[in-house]
C-alpha positions as CSV (number, residue, x, y, z in Angstrom):
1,X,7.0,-0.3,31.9
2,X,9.6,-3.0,32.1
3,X,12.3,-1.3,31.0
4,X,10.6,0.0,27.8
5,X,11.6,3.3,26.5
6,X,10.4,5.3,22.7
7,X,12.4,5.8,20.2
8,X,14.4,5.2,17.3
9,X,17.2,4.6,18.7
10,X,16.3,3.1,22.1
11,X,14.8,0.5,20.0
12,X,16.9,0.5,16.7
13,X,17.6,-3.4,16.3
14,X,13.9,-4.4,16.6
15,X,12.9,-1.6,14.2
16,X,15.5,-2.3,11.7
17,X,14.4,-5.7,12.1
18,X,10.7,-4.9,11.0
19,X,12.2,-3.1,7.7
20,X,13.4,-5.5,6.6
21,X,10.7,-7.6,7.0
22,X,8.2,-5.4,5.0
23,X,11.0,-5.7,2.5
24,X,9.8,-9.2,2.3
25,X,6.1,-7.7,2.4
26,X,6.6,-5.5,-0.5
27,X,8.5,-8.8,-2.7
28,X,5.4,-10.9,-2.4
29,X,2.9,-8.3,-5.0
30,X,6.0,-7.4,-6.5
31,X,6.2,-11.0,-8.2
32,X,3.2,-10.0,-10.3
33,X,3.6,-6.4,-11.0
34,X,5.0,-7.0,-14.9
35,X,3.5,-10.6,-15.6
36,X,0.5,-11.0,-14.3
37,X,-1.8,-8.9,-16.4
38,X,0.4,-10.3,-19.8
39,X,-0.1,-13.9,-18.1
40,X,-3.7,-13.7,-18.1
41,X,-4.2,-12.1,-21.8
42,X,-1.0,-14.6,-23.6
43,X,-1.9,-17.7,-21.9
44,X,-5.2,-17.9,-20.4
45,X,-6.9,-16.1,-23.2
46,X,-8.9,-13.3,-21.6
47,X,-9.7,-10.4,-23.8
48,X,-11.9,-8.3,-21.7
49,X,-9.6,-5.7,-19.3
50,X,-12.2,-5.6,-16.8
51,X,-11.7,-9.7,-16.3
52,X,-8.0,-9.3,-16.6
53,X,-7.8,-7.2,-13.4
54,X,-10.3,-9.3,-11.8
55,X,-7.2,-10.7,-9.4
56,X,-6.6,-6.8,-8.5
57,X,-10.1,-6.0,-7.2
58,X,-9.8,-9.8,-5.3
59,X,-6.6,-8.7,-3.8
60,X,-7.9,-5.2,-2.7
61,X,-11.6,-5.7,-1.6
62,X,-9.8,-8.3,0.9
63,X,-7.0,-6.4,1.9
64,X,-9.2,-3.8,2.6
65,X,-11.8,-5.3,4.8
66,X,-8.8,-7.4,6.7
67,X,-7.1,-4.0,7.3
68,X,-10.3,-3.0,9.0
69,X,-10.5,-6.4,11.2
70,X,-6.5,-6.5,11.5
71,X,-6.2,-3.6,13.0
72,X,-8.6,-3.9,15.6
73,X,-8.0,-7.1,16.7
74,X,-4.0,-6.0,17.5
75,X,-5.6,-3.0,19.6
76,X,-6.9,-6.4,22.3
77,X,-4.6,-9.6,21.0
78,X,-1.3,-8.0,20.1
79,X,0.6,-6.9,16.8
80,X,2.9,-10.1,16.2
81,X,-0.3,-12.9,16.2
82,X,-1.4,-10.7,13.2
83,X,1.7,-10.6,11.5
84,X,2.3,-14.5,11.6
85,X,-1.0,-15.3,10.4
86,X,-0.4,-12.9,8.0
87,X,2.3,-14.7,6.7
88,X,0.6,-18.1,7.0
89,X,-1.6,-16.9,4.0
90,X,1.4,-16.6,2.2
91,X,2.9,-19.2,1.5
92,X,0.0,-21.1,-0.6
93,X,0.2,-18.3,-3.3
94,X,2.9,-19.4,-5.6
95,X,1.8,-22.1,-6.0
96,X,-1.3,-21.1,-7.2
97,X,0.4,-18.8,-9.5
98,X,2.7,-21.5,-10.9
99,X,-0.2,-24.1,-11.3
100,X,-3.1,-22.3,-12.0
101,X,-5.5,-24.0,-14.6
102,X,-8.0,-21.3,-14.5
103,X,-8.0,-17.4,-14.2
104,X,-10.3,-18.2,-10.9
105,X,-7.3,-19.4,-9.2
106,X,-5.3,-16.5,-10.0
107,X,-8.2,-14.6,-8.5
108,X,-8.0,-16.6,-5.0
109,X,-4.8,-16.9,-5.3
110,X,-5.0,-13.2,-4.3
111,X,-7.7,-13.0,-2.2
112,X,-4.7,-14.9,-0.1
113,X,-2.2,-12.2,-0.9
114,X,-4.8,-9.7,-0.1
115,X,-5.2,-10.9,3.4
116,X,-1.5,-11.7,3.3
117,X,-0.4,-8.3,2.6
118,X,-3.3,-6.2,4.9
119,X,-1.7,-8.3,7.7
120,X,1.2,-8.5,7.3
121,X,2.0,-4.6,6.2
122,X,-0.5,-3.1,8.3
123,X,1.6,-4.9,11.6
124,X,4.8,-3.8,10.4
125,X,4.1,-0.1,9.9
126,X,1.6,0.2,13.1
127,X,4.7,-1.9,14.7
128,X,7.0,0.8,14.4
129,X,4.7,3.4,14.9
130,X,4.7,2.1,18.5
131,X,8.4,1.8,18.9
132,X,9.4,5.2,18.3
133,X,6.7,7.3,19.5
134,X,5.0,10.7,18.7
135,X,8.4,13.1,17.4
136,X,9.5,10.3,14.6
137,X,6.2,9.0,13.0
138,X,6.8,10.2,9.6
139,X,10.1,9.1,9.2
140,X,9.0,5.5,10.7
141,X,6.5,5.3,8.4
142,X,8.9,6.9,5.5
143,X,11.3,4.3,6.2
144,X,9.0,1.2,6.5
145,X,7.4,2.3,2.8
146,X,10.5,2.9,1.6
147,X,11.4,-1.4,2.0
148,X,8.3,-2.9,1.1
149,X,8.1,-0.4,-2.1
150,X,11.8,-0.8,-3.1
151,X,11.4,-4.5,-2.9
152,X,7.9,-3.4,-5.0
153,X,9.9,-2.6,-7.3
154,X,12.9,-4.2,-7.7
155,X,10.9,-7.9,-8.1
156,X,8.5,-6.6,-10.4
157,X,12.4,-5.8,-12.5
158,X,13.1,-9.2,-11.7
159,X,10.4,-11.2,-12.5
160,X,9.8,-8.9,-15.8
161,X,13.8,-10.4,-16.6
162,X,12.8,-14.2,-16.2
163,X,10.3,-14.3,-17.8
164,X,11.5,-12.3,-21.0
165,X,14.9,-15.0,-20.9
166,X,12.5,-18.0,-20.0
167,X,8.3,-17.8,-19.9
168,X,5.5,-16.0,-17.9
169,X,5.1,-18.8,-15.5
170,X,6.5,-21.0,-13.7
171,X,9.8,-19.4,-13.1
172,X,9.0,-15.7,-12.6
173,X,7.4,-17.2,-9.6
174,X,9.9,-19.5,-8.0
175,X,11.0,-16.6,-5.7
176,X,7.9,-16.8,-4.5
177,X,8.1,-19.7,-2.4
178,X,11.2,-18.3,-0.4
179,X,10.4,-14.9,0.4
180,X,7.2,-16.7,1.9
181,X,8.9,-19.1,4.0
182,X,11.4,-16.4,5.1
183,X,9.2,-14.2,6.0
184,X,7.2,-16.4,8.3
185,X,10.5,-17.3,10.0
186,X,11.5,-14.1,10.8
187,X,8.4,-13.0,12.4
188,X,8.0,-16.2,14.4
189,X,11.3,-16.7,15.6
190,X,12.4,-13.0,15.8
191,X,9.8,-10.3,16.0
192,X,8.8,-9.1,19.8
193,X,5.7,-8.1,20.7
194,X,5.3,-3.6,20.4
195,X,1.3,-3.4,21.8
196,X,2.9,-2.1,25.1
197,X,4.8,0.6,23.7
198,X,1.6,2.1,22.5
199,X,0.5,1.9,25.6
200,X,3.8,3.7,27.0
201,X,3.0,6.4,24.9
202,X,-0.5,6.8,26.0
203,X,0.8,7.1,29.7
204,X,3.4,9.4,29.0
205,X,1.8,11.5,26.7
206,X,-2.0,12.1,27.8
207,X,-1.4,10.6,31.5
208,X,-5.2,12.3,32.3
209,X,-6.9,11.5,28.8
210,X,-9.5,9.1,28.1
211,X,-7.6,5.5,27.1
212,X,-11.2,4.0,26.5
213,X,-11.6,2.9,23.4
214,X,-14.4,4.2,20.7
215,X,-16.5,1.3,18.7
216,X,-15.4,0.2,15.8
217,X,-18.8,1.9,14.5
218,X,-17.5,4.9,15.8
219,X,-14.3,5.0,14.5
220,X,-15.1,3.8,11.4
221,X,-17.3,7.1,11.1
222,X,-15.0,9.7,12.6
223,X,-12.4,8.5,10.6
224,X,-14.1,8.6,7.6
225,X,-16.9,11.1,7.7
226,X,-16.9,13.0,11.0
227,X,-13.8,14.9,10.6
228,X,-13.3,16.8,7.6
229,X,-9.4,16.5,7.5
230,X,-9.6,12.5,7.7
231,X,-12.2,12.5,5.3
232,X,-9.9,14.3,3.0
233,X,-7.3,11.5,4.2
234,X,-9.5,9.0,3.5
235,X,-10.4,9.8,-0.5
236,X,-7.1,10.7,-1.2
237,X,-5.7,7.1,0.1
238,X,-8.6,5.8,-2.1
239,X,-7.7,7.4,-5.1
240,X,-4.1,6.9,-4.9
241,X,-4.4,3.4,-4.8
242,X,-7.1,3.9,-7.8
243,X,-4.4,5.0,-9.8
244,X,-1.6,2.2,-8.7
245,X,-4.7,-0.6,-9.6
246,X,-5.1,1.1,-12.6
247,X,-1.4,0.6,-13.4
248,X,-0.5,-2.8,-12.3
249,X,-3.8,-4.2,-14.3
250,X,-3.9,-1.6,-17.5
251,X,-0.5,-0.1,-18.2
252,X,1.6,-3.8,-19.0
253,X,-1.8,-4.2,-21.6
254,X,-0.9,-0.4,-22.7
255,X,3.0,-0.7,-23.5
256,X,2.4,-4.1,-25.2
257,X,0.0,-2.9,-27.6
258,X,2.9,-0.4,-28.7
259,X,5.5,-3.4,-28.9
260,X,7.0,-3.1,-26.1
261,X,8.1,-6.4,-24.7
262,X,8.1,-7.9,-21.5
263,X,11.6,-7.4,-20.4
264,X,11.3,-3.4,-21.4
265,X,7.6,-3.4,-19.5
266,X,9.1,-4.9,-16.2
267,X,11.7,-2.0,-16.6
268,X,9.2,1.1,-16.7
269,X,7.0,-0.7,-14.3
270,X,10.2,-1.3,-11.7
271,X,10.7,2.5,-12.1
272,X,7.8,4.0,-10.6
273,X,7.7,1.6,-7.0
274,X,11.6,2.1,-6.8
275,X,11.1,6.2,-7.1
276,X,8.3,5.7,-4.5
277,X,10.4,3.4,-2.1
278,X,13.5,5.4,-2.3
279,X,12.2,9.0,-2.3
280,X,9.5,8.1,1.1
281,X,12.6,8.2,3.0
282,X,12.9,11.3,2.4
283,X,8.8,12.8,2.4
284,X,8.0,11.1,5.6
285,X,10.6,13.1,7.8
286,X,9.9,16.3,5.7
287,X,6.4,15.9,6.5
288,X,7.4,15.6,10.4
289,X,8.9,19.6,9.6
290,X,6.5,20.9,7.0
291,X,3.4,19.7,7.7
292,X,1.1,17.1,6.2
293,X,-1.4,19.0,3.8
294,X,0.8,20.7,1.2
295,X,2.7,17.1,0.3
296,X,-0.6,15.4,-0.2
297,X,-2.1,17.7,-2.2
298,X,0.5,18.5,-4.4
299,X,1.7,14.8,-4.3
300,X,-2.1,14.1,-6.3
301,X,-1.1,16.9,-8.7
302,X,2.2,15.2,-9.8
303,X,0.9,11.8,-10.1
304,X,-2.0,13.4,-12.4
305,X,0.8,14.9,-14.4
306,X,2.5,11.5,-14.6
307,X,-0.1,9.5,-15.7
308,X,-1.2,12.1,-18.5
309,X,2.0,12.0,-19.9
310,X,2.6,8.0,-20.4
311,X,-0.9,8.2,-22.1
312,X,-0.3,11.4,-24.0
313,X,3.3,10.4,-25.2
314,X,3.7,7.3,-26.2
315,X,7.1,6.8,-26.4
316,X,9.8,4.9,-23.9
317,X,11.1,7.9,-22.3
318,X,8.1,9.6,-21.7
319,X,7.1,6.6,-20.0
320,X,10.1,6.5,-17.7
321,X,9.2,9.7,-16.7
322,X,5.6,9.5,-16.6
323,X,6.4,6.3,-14.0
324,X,9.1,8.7,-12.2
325,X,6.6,11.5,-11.6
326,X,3.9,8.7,-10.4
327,X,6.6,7.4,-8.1
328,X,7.5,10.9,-6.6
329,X,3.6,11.8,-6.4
330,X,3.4,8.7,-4.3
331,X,6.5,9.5,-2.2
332,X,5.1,12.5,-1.5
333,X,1.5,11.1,-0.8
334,X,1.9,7.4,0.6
335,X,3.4,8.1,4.0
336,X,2.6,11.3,4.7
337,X,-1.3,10.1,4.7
338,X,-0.3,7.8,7.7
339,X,1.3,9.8,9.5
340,X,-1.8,12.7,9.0
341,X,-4.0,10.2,10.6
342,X,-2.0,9.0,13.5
343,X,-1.9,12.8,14.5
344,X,-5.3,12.6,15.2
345,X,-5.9,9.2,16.7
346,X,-5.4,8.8,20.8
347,X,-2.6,6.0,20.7
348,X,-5.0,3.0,22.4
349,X,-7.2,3.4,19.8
350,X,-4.8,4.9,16.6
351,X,-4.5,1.3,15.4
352,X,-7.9,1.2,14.6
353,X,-8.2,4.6,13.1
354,X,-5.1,3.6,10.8
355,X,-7.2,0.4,9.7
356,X,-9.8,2.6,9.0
357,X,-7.8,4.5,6.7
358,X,-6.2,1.7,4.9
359,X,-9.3,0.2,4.5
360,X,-10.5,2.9,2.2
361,X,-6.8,3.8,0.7
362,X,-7.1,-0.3,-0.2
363,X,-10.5,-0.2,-1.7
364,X,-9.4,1.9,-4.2
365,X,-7.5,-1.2,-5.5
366,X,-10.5,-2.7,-6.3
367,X,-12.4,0.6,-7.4
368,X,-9.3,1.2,-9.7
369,X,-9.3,-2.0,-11.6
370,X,-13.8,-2.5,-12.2
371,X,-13.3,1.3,-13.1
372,X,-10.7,1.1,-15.6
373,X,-11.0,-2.1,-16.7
374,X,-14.8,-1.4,-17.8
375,X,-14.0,2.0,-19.4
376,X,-11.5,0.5,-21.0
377,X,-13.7,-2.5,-22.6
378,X,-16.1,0.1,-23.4
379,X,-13.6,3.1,-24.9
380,X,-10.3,1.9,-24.9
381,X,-7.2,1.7,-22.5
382,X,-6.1,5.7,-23.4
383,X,-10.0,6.9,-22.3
384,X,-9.2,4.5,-18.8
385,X,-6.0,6.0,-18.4
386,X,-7.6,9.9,-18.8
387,X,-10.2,9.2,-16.5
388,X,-7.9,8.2,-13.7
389,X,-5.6,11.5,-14.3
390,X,-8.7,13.3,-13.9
391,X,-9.6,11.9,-10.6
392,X,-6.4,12.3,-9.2
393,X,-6.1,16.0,-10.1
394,X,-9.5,16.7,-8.6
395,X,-8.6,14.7,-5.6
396,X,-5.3,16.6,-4.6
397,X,-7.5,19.9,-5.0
398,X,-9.9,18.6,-2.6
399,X,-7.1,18.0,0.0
400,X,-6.1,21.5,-0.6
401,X,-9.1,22.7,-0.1
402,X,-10.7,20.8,3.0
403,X,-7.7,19.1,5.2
404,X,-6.4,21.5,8.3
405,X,-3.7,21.5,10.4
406,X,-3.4,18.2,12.0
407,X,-4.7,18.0,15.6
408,X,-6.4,15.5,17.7
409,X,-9.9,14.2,16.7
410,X,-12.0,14.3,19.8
411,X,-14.3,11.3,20.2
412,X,-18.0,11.3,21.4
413,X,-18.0,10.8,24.6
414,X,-21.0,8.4,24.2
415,X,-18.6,6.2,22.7
């Protein structure tokens, strides 16, 4: 198909390309990682936790529902339209964050980022999914993690440093306006188009199978209910990302009310995306070897571990750890859910499965933050933090328990 072959390497410009993009990606939520939860309780005023992470459940109710939409509409218009537009969102929010007069902007500000990030992200990793084919999906995805997590991490450092040497806002959010613009260049000017390598595959792969695609009603269910394996996929994603919103809105709260100041907070929060980023690069090609089950489910177990320990030792070093552990458990988790449901999706409809999936894994920002936010109005920010250890640990034993060996999901053929 005009000259178009899979692979890494066949393709290795282009996909090297689209990493460092979602470096750019990952830099946008990292700006508010370490201040944003501290901004809204030191200069806005806001004592309840549940209306502090109000901007979390705004960013992931409508990253999740544009994941859903995203995805689908790059199965019929293309992957690169999405991404642009996705970047397009962009670039209003620093501003908002810099000039916000009321916690409601801060709250639209990322419903933008929301839509910014499910567009954005979900093109990049379903980008390279497409370049280098069936054989190298969990390193793709391993890599593509690893950038926009790194970068996670490594702002949420930086902006924690400005703003302990100058003030919460406006300069923490300066960088902001760059990595916007940047990132809308790049995809404009040099980002091809990767819909037809999906096709390619689809060709050379299952030359006699059924290309039609499902519904999106159908899809949606299969994905999420009709199979017992993606179901497992699917509450897993939704409690990992439980856990990270109970994080970025509860845990800057948590180490301030010990004394720990901003500059130290941005540290232990820089820790735990970092061990994520860097350590995916290695958990997505292992899961191409091992398998997908065993990394998941024991991947839930360590982050439990993790989070029981910053709550149950309150000291600096146990929190470095506890934030290591939670980064490995991610690692471990993050991309090896992807790649567990691209295994099962026929490659003209897989896109849509994926959004499927990151619709739920993206909810759980917003089920993360009204959960733990109310509990911890109602019984403190420890009781929030316990209840969220809990839920992970039951959710890695449900993995363990219901996911098999990965293998295509067949679709109903009244489809």
């Amino acid at each position: 198909m005009n000259g178009m072959r899979l692979g890494l390497r066949e393709n290795l410009p282009q996909f090297a390309l689209l990493v460092f993009l979602n470096g750019f990606v990952g830099a946008m939520v990292g700006l508010e990682r370490t201040v944003l939860p501290l901004l809204g309780e030191q200069e806005f005023g806001l004592s309840s936790k549940t209306a502090i992470t109000s901007f979390i459940v705004s960013f992931g109710v409508t990253k999740a529902v544009i994941n859903l939409v995203a995805a689908r509409v790059s199965d019929h218009i293309g992957r690169k339209p999405i991404l642009v537009v996705g970047w397009l969102f962009a670039l209003p929010v620093p501003f908002l964050l810099i000039y916000a007069p009321a916690w409601w902007w801060i709250d639209f500000a990322n419903v933008l980022l929301g839509a910014n990030q499910a567009m954005a992200w979900s093109m990049t990793v379903i980008m390279k999914i497409d370049l280098v084919g069936p054989k190298r999906r969990g390193l793709a995805i391993g890599l593509n993690e690893f950038a926009g997590y790194f970068a996670v991490g490594m702002m949420s450092w930086i902006t924690g440093y400005i703003a302990a040497h100058t003030a919460l806002r406006p300069q923490p959010f300066y960088l902001g306006i760059g990595i916007a613009v940047i990132g809308l260049l790049v995809s404009l000017l040099f980002v091809r188009e990767t819909r037809g390598y999906a096709h390619l595959e689809a060709v050379s792969t299952s030359p006699h199978a059924d290309a039609t695609r499902p519904s999106l009603g159908t899809a949606f269910y299969v994905t999420s209910f009709g199979n017992v394996s993606l179901f497992a996929a699917c509450q897993a994603g939704l409690v990992n990302n439980l856990n990270d919103g109970m994080s970025w809105g509860l845990y800057p709260l948590f180490f301030a009310g010990y004394g720990l100041g901003v500059a130290g907070i941005g540290i232990i929060k820089a820790v735990y995306p970092l061990v994520w980023g860097f350590l995916q690069v290695v958990t997505g090609p292992v899961s191409d070897r091992v398998g997908r089950k065993e990394l998941i489910a024991g991947g839930m177990i360590v982050q439990a571990v993790g989070i029981w320990l910053t709550v149950l030792v309150p000291t600096f070093a146990a929190w470095m750890a506890g934030a290591a552990l939670q980064g490995l458990g991610t690692a471990m988790v993050y991309p090896t859910l992807l790649a567990a449901v691209t295994d099962h999706a026929h490659p003209t409809w897989r896109a849509t499965s994926l959004g499927v999936y990151r619709f739920w894994r993206d909810l759980g920002y917003a089920v993360g933050a009204l959960l733990s936010g109310a509990v911890a109005d109602l019984a403190g920010l420890a009781a929030a933090i316990h209840l969220v250890a809990a839920l992970t640990l039951l959710s890695g034993v449900l993995v363990a328990l219901a996911m098999q060996k990965s293998r295509p999901v067949a679709i109903p053929s009244a489809a």
